[in-house]
TORBAKOL-684349 format. One record per residue (C-alpha): residue in one letter; x, y negated, z. Coordinates in steps of 0.05 Angstrom, whole numbers. Layout:
// TORBAKOL-684349
A | X | Y | Z $
...
***
This chain:
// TORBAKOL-684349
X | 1445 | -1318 | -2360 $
X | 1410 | -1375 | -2399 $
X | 1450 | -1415 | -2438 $
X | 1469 | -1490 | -2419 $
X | 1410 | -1536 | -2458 $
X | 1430 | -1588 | -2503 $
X | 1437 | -1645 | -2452 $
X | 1482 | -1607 | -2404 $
X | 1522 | -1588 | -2468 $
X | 1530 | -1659 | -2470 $
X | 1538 | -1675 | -2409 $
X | 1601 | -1626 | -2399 $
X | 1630 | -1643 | -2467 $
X | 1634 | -1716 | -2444 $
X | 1663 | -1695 | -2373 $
X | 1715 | -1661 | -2417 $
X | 1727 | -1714 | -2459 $
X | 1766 | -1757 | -2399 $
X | 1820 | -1708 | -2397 $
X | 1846 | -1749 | -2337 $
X | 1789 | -1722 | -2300 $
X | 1785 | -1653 | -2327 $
X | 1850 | -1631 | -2317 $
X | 1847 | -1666 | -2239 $
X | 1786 | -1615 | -2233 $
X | 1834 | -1561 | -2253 $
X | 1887 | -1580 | -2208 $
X | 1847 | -1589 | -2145 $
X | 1815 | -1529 | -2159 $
X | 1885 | -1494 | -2155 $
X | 1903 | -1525 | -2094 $
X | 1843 | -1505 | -2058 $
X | 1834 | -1443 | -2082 $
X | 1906 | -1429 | -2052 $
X | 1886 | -1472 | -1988 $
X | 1824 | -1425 | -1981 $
X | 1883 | -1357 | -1989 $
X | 1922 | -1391 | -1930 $
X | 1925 | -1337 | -1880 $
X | 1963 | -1294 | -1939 $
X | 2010 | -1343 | -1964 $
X | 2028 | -1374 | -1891 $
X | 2024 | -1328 | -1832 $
X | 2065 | -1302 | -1777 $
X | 2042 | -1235 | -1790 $
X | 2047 | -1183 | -1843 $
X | 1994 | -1175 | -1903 $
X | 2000 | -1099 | -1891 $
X | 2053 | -1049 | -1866 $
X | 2051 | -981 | -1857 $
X | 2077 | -941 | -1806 $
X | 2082 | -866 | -1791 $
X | 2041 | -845 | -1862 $
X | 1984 | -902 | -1820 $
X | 1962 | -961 | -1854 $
X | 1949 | -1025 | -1826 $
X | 1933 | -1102 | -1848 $
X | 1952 | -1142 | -1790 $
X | 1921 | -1206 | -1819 $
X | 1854 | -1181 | -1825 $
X | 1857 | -1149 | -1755 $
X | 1886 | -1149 | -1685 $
X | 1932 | -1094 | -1664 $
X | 1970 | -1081 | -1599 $
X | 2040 | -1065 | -1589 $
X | 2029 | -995 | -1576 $
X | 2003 | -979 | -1647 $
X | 2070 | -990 | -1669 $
X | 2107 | -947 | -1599 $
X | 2105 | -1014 | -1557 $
X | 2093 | -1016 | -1483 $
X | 2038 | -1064 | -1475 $
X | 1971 | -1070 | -1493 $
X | 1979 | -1144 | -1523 $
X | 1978 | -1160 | -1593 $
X | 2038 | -1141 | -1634 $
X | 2095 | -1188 | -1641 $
X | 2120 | -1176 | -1716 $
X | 2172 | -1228 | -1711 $
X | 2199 | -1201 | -1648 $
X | 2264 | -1161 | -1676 $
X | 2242 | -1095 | -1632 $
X | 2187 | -1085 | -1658 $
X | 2197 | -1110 | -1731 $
X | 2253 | -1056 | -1725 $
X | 2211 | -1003 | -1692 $
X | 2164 | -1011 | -1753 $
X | 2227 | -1011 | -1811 $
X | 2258 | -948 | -1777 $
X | 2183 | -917 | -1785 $
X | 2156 | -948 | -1857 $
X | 2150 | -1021 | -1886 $
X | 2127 | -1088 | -1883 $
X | 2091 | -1137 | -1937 $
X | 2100 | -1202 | -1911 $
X | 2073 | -1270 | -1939 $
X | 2111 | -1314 | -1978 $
X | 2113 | -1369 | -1919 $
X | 2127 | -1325 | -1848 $
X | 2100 | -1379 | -1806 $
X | 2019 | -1391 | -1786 $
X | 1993 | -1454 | -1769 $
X | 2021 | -1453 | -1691 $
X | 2080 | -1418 | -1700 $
X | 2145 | -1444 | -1672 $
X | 2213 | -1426 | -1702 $
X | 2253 | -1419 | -1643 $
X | 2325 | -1410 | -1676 $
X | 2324 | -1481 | -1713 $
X | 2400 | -1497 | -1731 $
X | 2383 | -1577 | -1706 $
X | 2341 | -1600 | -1660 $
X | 2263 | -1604 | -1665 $
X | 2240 | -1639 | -1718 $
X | 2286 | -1605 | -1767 $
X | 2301 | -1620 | -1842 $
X | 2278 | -1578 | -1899 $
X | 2310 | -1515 | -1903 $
X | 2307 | -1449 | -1940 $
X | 2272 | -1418 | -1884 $
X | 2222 | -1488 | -1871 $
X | 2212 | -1511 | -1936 $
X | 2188 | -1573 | -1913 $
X | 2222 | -1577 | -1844 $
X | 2188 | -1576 | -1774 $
X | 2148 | -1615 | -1745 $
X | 2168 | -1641 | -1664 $
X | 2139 | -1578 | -1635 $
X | 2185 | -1534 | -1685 $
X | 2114 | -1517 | -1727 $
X | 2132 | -1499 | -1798 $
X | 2109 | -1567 | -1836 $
X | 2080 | -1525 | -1899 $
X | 2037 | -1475 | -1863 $
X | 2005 | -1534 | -1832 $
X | 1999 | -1571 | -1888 $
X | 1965 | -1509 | -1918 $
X | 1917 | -1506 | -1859 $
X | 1909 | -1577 | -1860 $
X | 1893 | -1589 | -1933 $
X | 1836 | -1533 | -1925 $
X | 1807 | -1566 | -1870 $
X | 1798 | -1638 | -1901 $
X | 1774 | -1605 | -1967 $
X | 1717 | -1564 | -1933 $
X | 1702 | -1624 | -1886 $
X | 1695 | -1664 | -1948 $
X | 1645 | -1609 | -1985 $
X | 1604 | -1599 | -1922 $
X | 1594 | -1679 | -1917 $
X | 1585 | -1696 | -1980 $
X | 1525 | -1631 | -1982 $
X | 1495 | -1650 | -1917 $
X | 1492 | -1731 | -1927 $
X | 1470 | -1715 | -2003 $
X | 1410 | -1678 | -1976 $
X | 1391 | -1725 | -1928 $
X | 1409 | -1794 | -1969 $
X | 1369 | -1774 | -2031 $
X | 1311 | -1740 | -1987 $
X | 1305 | -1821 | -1943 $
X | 1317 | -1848 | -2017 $
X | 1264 | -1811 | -2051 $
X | 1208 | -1822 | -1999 $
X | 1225 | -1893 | -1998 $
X | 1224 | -1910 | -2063 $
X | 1161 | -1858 | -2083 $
X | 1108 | -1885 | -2025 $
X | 1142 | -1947 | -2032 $
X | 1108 | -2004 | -1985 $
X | 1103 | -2003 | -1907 $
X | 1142 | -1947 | -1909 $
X | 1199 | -1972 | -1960 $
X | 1197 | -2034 | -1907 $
X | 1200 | -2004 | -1851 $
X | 1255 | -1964 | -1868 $
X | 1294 | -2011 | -1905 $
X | 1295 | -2053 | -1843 $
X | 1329 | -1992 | -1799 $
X | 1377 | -1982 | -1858 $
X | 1393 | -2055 | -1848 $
X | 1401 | -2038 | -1769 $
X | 1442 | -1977 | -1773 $
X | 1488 | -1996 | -1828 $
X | 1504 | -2066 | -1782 $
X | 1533 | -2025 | -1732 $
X | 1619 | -2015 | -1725 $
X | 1617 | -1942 | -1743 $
X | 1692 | -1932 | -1728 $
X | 1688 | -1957 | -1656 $
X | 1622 | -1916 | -1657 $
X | 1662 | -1854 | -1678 $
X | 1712 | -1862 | -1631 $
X | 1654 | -1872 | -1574 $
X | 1617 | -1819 | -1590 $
X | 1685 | -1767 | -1597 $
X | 1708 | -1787 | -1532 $
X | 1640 | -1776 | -1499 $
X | 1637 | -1704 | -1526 $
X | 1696 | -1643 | -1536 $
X | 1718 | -1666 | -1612 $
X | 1714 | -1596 | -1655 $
X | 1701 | -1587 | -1725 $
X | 1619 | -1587 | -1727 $
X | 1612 | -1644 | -1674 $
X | 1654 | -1688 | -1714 $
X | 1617 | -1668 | -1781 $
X | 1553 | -1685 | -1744 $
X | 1575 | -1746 | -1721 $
X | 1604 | -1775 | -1789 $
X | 1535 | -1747 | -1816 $
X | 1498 | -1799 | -1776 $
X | 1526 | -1859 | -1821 $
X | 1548 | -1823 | -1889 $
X | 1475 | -1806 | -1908 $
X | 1460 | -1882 | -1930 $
X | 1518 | -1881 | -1982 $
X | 1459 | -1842 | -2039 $
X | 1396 | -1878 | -2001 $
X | 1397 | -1942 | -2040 $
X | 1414 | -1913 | -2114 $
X | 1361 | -1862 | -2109 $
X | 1302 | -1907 | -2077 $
X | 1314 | -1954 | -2139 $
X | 1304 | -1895 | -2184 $
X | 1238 | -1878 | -2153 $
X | 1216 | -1946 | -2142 $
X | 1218 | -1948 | -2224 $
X | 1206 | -1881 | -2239 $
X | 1136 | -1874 | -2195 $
X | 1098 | -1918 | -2238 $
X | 1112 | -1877 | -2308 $
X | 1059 | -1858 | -2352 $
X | 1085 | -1783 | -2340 $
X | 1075 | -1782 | -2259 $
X | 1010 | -1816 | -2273 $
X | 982 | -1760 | -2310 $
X | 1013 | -1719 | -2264 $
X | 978 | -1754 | -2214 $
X | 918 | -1741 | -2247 $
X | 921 | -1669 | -2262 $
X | 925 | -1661 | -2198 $
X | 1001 | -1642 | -2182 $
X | 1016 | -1645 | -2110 $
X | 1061 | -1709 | -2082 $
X | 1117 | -1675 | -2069 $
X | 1122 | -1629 | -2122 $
X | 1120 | -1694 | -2170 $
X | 1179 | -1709 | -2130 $
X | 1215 | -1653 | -2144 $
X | 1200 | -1637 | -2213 $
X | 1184 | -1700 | -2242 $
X | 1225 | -1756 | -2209 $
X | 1284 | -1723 | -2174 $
X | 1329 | -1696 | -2239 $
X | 1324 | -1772 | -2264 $
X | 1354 | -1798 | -2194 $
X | 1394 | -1752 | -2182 $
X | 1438 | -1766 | -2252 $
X | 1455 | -1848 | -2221 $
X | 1467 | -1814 | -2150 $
X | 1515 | -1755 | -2181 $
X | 1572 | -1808 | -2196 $
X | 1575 | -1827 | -2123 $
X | 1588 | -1762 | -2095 $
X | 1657 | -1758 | -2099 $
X | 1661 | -1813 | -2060 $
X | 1624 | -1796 | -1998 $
X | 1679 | -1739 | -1999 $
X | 1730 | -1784 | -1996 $
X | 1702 | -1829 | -1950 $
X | 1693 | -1765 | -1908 $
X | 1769 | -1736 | -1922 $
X | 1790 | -1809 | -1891 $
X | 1752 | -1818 | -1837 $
X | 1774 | -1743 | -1810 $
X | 1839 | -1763 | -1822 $
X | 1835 | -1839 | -1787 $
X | 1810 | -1799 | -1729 $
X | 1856 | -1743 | -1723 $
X | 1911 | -1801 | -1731 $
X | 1879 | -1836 | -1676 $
X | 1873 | -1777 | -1628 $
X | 1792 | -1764 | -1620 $
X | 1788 | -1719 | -1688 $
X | 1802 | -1648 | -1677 $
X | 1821 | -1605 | -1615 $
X | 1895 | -1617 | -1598 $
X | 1938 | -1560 | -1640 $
X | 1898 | -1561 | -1700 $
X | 1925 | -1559 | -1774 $
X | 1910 | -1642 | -1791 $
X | 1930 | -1685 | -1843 $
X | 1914 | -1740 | -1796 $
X | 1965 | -1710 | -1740 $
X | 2020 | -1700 | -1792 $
X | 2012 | -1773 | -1803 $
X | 2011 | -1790 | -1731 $
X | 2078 | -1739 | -1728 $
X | 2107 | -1784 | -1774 $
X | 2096 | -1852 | -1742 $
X | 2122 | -1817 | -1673 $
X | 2190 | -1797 | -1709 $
X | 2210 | -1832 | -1757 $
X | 2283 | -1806 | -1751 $
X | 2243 | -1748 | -1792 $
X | 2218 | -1780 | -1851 $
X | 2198 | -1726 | -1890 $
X | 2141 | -1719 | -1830 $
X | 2109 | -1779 | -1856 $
X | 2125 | -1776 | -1927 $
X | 2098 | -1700 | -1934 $
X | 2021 | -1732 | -1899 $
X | 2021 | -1793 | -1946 $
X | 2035 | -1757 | -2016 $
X | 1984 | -1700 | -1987 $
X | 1921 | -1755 | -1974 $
X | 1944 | -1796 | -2036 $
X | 1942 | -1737 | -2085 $
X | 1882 | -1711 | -2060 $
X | 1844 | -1782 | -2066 $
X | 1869 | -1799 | -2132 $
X | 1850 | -1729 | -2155 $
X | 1779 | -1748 | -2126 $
X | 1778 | -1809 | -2154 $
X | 1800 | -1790 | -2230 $
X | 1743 | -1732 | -2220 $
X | 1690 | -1776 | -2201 $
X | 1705 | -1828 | -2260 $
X | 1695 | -1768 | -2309 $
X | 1626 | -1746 | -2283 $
X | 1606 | -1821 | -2287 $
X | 1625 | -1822 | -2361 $
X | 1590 | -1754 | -2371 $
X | 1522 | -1773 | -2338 $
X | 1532 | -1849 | -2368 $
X | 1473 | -1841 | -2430 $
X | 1503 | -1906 | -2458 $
X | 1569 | -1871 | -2464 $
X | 1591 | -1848 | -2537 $
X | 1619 | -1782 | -2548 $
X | 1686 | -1787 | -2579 $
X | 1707 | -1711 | -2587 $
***
């Protein structure tokens, strides 16, 4: 493994340097990573058990009632108290800390659906008697990773429109510049909504659809950088030498860009993490039943005899921006040259 060079050493000793934004790395880091262990901390079925000297891990795989001396070939029930029983009588259960998944319903709630907080629902129900945490587990996973894939996918194809732009420069900067002008005019949220009602809303579709506008947000930053950049003495005599376009590009051009576009990143995830969850909120985001910040929101607006509903989706989406936010101010100060180093 090569060591970091001098400039990255920098680089990362500056990012350090706004502790705000280094321990918000830290902390969304922990959050994710236990978003991303989900189906072991919230799940309506055991991490293991064994049973007659057998071993089994009924979150990894699918087993059928008569594994465990059931009577039906459907998938075993481990909250049903016959079975859970069988299984006791006959060896053990490991069970995760939250016994709920993301679509289980408690159906022995001491009030009606949507219940308070209790020992058993830590953050209460939701209408359909859905544990609120394992959702919110779910849920947080599935705006982080729609976030990630955005931001990777609308990097790659912002800095790629950005780079040719800026690098050939003329008809082709023009004539682009003009359809940037075009697409960006457009109402993207009534587009969004158009486009999700015309098609079955799932995961990809929606990523693909938010993809069509996001990719502009880098476009702009990086063409500037090549637009200055492609007329240095060092691309010139890499011109010369006989160096390919596009590896010029890549070698020689693209590391300078890319250190203005890095401070905008974050922000494309955010923008993403919103506009999933304006969507879900509005009904044409994911399929109905789905983990969603957006639909604890909308939970919350439908009932707001259950407050914590509401107030569990706001503090969620606010943390998780703000711990964005205070990240993406700490890589602008470490890929800021003009900015001192003040260990």
């Amino acid at each position: 493994m090569q060591p970091l060079s001098p400039i990255a050493r920098l680089r990362f000793a500056r990012f350090r340097a706004n502790r705000r934004g280094f321990y918000s790395l830290w902390i969304f880091l922990a959050l994710f990573l236990i978003s991303l262990l989900a189906e072991v901390i919230a799940n309506d079925k055991p991490i293991a058990l064994e049973y007659q000297n057998h071993w089994y891990f009924p979150v990894f795989h699918t087993y059928s009632e008569k594994n465990f001396g059931g009577d039906f070939e459907t998938e075993a029930d481990y909250r049903d108290p016959y079975l859970a029983a069988r299984i006791q009588r006959n060896g053990w259960m490991v069970w995760p800390p939250i016994r709920y998944g993301v679509a289980t319903i408690n159906y022995n709630l001491a009030t009606p659906a949507p219940s308070p907080p209790t020992h058993e629902n830590w953050l209460g129900t939701d209408d359909q008697g859905r544990d609120v945490l394992a959702r919110l587990i779910y849920g947080f996973r599935i705006s982080v990773l729609f976030g990630l894939l955005l931001t990777l996918f609308s990097s790659i194809v912002g800095v790629s429109a950005g780079a040719v732009q800026g690098y050939f420069g003329g008809w082709t900067d023009l004539l682009f510049q003009r359809f940037i002008e075009i697409w960006s005019g457009l109402p993207e949220l009534f587009l969004l909504i158009i486009l999700a009602s015309i098609v079955t809303p799932n995961f990809w579709w929606l990523l693909a659809i938010l993809l069509l506008f996001t990719w502009m947000s880098l476009t702009g930053v990086v063409r500037a950088e090549f637009l200055r950049a492609r007329n240095f003495d060092y691309v010139k005599a890499a011109r010369a030498l006989g160096v390919t376009e596009g590896r010029i590009m890549a070698r020689h051009v693209l590391p300078n860009a890319l250190v203005s576009a890095m401070t905008y990143i974050p922000f494309i995830m955010n923008g993403g993490v919103t506009a999933l969850t304006t969507l879900d909120f509005l009904g044409f985001g994911l399929p109905p039943g789905s983990a969603s910040l957006g639909e604890l929101l909308l939970q919350g607006k439908n009932n707001p005899q259950a407050p914590w509903l509401g107030f569990t989706g706001f503090i969620t989406i606010a943390l998780m921006l703000v711990l964005i936010i205070f990240i993406s101010e700490a890589l602008r100060d470490a890929f800021d040259p003009r900015k001192a180093f003040k260990p």
